[in-house]
Each structure stands twice: as C-alpha cells, then as structure tokens.
C-alpha positions as CSV (number, residue, x, y, z in Angstrom):
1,X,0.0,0.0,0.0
2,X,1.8,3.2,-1.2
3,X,0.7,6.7,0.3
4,X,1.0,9.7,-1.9
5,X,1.6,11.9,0.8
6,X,5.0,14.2,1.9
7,X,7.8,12.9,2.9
8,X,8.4,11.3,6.8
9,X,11.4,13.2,7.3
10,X,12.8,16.6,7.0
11,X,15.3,17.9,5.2
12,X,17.2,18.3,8.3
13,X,16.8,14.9,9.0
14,X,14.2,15.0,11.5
15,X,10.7,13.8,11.7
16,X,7.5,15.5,11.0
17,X,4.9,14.6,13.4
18,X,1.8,13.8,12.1
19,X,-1.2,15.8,12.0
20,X,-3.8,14.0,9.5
21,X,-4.6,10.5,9.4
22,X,-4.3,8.4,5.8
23,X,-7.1,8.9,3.8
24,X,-8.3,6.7,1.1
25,X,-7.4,9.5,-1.7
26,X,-4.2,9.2,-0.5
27,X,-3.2,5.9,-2.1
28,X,-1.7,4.8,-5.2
29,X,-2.5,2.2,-7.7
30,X,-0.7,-0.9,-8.3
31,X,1.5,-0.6,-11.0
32,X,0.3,-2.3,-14.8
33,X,2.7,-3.8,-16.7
34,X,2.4,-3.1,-20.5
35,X,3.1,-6.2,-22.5
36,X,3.4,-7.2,-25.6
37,X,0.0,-8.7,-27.1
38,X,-3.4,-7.6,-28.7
39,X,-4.4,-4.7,-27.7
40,X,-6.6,-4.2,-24.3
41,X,-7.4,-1.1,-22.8
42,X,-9.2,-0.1,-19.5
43,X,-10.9,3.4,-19.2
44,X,-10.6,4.7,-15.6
45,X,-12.8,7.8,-14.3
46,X,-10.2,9.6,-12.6
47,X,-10.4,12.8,-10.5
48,X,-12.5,15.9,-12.3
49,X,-14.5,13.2,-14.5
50,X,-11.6,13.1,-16.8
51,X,-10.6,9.7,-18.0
52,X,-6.8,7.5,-17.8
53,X,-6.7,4.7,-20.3
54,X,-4.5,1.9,-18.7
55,X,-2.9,-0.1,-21.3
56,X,-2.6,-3.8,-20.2
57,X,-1.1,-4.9,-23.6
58,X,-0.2,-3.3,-26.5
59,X,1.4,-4.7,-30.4
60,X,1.8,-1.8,-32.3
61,X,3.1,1.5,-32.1
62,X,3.0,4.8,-33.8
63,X,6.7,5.8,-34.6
64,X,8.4,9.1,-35.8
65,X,11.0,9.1,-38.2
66,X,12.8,12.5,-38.2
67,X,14.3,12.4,-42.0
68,X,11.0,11.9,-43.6
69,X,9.1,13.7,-40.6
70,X,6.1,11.4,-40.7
71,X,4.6,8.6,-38.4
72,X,4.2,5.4,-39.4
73,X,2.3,2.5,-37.2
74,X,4.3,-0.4,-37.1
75,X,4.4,-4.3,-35.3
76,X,6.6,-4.2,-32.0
77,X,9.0,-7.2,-32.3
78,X,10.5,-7.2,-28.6
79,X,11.8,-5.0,-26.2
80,X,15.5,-4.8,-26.4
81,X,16.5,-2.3,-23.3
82,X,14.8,-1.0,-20.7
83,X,16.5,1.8,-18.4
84,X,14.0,1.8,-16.2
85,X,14.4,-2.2,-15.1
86,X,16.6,-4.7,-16.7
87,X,14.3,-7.7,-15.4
88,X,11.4,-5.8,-17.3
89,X,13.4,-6.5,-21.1
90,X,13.0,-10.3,-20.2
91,X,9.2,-9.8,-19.2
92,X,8.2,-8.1,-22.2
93,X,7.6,-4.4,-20.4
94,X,7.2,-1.2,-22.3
95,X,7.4,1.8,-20.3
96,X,8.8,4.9,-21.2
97,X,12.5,5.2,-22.1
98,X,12.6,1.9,-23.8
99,X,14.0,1.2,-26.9
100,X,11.7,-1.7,-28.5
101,X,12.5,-3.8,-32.2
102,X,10.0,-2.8,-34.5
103,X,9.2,-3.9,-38.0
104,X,10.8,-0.3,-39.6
105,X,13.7,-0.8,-37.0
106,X,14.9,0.1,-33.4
107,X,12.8,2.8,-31.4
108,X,12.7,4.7,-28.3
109,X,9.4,4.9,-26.6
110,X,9.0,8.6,-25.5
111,X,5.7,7.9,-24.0
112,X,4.3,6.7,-21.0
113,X,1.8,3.7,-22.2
114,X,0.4,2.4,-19.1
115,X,-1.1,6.3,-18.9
116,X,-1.9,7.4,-22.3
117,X,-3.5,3.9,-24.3
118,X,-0.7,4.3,-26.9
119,X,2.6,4.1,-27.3
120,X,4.8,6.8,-29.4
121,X,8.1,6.3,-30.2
122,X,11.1,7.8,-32.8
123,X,13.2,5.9,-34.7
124,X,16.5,5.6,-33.6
C-alpha cells in the first residue's frame, strides 16, 4: 500500500509529526505492466470526471522518423532495453525510455503507455 503523501522526514533529518490520518485518496495504484499482445485497454474515471486509459497490452506503435518527418504504425517485435528495469526486457515491459524492435527498425518509446493507451516512439 503506497501513500501519496510528503515525505516522513525533514530535510534536516528530523521527523514530521503527524497531524492527519491516511485517507483513502491518498493511495496509489498498483502498477500495470504493459506487455506485448493484442491490444486491451481499460478506461478509468479519474479525479474531475476526466478519464486514464490503462494499457494492459499493446502490439503496435505509432513511430516518428525524423528524415521523412512522418509517423508510421508499425508491429513491435520485442523490447531490447529497458532503463528503467533490466528484469522488465525479459518480461516483455514497455514503459517509457525503452527502446523496442519494430518492424521499420529500433525505437525509443518517448511515451508513458500504461497512462496514455498508446505508445509513441522515434526511430532511432
């Protein structure tokens, strides 16, 4: 259970004392792992009425490619590098930052999927 709340400590190093109890609004969600598959989306009401689309799985991807200027959608292959985790390139993760094998070549996602329902990259 992850709290989205400040920080236990101050800067100093000391501890603030707490003057609120945790609230349900507080929390976080559990993390969804983008993988590679046919696509399936969930639509979340989030605060304001806006919607999140939470991207469970994911096999294509719209990529840039900066000579001709144009996006193409193209079949993702396999992750090859992951900054974020290096267990997430044997799992099949996308998140932002990684650079995935597509059918028009390497790309670097410059997205966050798991937010946004679709995943952008640019050619490398």
């Amino acid at each position: 259970m992850r709290m989205q709340t400040r920080a236990r400590r101050k800067i100093s190093g000391g501890l603030y004392k707490d003057n609120t109890k945790k609230k349900i609004h507080m929390l976080g969600r559990d993390p969804r792992f983008t993988k590679i598959d046919a696509k399936r989306v969930k639509i979340l009401r989030i605060r304001s009425g806006d919607q999140k689309f939470v991207l469970f799985a994911v096999d294509k991807a719209n990529i840039y490619d900066a000579k001709t200027k144009k996006y193409q959608q193209a079949k993702i292959k396999t992750i090859l590098e992951n900054p974020a985790n290096r267990h997430f390139v044997r799992r099949n993760i996308l998140t932002k930052g990684s650079i995935i094998d597509t059918e028009l070549g390497k790309a670097r996602v410059t997205n966050r999927p798991g937010q946004e329902g679709v995943v952008n990259a640019i050619l490398l």
